[in-house]
Backbone as a ProteinNet text record, in pm:
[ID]
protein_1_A
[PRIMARY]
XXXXXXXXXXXXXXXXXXXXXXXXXXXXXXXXXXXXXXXXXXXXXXXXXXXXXXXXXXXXXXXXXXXXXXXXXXXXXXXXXXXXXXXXXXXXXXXXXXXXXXXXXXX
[TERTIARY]
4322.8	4336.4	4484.1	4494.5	4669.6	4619.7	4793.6	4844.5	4766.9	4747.1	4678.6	4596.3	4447.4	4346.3	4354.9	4395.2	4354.1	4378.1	4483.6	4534.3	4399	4380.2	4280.8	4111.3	4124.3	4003.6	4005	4091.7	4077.5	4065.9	4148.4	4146.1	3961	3906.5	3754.5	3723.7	3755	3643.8	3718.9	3799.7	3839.6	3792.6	3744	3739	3568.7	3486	3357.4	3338.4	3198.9	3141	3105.4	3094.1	3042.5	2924.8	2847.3	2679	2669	2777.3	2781.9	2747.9	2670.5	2712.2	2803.7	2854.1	2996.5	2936.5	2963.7	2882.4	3028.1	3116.7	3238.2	3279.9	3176	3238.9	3134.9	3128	3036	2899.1	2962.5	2855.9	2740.3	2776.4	2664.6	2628.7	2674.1	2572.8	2519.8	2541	2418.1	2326.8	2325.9	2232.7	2131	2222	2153.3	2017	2097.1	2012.8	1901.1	1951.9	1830.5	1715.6	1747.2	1621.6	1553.2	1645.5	1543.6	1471.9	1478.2	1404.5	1297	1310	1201.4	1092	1089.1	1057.4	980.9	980.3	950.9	830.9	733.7	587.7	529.2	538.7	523.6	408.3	420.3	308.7	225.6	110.1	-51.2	-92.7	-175	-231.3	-389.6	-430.7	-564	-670.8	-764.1	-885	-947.3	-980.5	-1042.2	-1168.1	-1199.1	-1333.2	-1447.7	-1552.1	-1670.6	-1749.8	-1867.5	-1934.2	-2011.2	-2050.3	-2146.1	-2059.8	-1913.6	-1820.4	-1780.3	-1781.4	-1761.3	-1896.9	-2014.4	-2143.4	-2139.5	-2127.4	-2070.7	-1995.2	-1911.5	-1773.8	-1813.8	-1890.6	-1923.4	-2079	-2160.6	-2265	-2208.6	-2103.6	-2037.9	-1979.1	-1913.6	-1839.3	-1952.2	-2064.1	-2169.2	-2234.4	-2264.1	-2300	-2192.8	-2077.6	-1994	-2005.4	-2004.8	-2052.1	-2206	-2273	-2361.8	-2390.6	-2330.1	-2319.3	-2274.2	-2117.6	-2022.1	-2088.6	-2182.9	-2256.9	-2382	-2469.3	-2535.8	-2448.3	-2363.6	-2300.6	-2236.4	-2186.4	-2161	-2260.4	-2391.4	-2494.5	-2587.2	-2548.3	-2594.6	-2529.8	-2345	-2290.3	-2300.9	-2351.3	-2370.5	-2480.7	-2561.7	-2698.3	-2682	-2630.2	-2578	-2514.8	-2413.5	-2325.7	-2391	-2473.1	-2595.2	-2674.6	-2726.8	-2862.8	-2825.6	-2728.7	-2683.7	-2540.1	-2428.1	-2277.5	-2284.9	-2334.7	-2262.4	-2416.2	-2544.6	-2629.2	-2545.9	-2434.3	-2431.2	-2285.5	-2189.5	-2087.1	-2107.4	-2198.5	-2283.5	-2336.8	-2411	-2431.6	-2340.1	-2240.8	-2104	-2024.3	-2065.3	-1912.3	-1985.8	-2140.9	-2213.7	-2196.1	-2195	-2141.9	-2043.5	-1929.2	-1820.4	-1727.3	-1841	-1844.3	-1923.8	-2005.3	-2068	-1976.9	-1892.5	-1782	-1679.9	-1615.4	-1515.9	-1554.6	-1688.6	-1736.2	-1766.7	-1778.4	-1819.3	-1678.6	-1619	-1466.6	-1396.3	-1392.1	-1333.3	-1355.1	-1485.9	-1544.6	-1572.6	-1550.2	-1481.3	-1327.7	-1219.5	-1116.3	-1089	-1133.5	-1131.8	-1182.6	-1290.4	-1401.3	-1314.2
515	602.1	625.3	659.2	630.3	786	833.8	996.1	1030.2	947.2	993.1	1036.1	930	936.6	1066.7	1113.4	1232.8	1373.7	1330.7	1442.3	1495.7	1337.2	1363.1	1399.7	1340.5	1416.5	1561.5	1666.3	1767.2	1832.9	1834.4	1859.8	1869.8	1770.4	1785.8	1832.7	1872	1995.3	2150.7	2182.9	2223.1	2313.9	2225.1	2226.5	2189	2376.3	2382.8	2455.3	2455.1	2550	2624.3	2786.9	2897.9	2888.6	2812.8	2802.7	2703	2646.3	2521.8	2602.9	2570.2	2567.4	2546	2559.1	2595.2	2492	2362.3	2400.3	2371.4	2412.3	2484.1	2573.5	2682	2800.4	2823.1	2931	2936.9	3012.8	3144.6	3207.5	3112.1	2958.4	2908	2795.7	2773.3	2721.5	2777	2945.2	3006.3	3016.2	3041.5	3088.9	2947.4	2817.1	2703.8	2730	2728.6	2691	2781	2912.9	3024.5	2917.7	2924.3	2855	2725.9	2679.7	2561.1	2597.3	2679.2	2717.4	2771.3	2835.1	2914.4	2809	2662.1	2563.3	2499	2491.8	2474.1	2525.6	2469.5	2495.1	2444.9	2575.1	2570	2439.7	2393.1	2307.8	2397.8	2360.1	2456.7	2326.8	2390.4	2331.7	2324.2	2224.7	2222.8	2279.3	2316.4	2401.5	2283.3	2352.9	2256.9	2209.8	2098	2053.4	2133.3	2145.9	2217.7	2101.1	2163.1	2085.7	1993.4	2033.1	1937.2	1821.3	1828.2	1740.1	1650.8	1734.2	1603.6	1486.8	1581.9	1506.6	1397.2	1419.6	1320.9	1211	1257.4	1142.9	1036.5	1095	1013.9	956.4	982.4	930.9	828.7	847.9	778.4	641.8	665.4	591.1	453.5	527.7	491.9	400	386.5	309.5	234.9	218.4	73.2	18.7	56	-21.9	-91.7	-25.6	-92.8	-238.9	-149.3	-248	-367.1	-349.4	-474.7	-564.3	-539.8	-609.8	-687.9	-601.6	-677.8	-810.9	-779.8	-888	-1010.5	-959.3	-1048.9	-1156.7	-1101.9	-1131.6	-1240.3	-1192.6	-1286.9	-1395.7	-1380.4	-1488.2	-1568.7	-1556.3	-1679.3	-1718.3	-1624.2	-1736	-1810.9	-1800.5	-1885	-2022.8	-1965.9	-2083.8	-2216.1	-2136.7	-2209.5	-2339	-2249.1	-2276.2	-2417.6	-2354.7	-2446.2	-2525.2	-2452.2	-2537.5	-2607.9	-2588.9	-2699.6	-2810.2	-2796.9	-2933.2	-3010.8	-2935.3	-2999.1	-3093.3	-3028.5	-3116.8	-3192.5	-3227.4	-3296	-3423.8	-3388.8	-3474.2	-3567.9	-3477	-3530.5	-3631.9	-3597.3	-3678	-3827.3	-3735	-3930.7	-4009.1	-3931.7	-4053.1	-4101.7	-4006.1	-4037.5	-4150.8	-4131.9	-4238.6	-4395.7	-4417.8	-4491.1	-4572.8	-4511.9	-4522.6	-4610	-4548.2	-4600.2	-4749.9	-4724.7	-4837.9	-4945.3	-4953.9	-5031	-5080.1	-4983.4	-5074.4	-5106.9	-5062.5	-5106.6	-5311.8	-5282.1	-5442.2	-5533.3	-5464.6	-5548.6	-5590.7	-5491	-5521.1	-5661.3	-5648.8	-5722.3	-5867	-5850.5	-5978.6	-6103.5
-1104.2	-1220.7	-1248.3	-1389.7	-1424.6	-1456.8	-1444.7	-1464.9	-1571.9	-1691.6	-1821.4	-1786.4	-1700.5	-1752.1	-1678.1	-1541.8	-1488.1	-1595.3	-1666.3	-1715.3	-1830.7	-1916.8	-1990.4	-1929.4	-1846.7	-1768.5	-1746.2	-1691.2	-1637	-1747.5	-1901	-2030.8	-2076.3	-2036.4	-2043.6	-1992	-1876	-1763	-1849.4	-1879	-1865.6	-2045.8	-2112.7	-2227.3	-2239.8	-2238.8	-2239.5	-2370.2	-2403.4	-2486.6	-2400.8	-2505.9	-2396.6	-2364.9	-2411.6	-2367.5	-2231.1	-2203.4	-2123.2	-2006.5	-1901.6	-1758.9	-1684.6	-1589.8	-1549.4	-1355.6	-1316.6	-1198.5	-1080.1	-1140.7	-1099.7	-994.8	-1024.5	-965.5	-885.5	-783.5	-689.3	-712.7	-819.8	-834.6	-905.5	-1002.3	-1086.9	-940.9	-845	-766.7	-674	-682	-569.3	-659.4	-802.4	-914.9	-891.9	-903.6	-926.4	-770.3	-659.3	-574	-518.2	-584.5	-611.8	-705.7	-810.3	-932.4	-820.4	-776.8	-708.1	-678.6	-563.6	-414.2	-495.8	-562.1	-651.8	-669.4	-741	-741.2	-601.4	-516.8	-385.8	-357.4	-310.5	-301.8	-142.1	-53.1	32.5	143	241.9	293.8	286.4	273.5	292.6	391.7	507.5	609.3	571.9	578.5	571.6	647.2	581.1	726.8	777.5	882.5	995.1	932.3	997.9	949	1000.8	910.1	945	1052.6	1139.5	1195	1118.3	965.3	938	860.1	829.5	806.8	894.6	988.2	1108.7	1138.4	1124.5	1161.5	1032.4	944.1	798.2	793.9	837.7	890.2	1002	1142.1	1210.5	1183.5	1084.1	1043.8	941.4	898.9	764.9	810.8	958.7	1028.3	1111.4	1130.3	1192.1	1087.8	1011.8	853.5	806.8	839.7	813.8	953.6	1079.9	1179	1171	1148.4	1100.2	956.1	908.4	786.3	817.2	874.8	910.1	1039.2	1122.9	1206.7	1117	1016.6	1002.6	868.3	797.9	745.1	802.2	938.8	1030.7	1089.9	1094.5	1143.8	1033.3	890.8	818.7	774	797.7	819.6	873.1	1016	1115.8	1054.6	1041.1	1035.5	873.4	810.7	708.5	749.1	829.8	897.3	983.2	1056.9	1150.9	1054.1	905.1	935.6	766	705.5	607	630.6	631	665.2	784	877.1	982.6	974.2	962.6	887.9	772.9	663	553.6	605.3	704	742.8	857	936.1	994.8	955.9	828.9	726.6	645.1	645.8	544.1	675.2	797	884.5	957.1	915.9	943.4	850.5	722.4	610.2	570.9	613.9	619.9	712.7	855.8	982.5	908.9	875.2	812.3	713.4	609.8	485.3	571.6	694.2	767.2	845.8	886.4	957.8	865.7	728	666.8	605.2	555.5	509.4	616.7	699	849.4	851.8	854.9	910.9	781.1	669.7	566.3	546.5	598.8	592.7	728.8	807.4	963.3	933.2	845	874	779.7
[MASK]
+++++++++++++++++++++++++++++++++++++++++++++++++++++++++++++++++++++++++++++++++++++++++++++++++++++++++++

């Protein structure tokens, strides 16, 4: 910063309207940090859970264990009973494909 600009700077602080805020002086930042605090909305702690909230939660908890076993359960038997017959199927023919251009390329 050159001598000016400071000079012309302080000329601006220095040079308020009376409606302006001032955050200058001390008394406008105890005022300021009064208004905050005012603003400030204490933690509130939550109440404890009731017994039949808890019985909820672990009946609730109890029904995605359930759930997620029997989805698991219908996965395999999906897996079992259609995908591994259908790539089974696919790697004999695929064995078959190889064996046949194989002993065409050779012969």
């Amino acid at each position: 910063m050159t001598c000016g600009n400071i000079r012309k700077e302080h000329e601006m602080q220095s040079k308020k309207k009376a409606s302006a805020p001032s955050y200058h002086t001390p008394s406008a930042r105890m005022n300021r940090i009064e208004n905050d605090a005012s603003t400030i909305i204490p933690f509130e702690r939550k109440p404890r859970p009731t017994a039949k909230e808890m019985q909820d939660a672990s009946q609730f908890k109890a029904g995605v264990l359930v759930g997620f076993l029997a989805a698991t359960i219908i996965f395999l038997i999906v897996l079992w009973a259609w995908v591994i017959p259908t790539m089974d199927g696919a790697m004999a023919t695929a064995q078959q494909a190889y064996e046949t251009t194989a002993g065409a390329v050779h012969a």
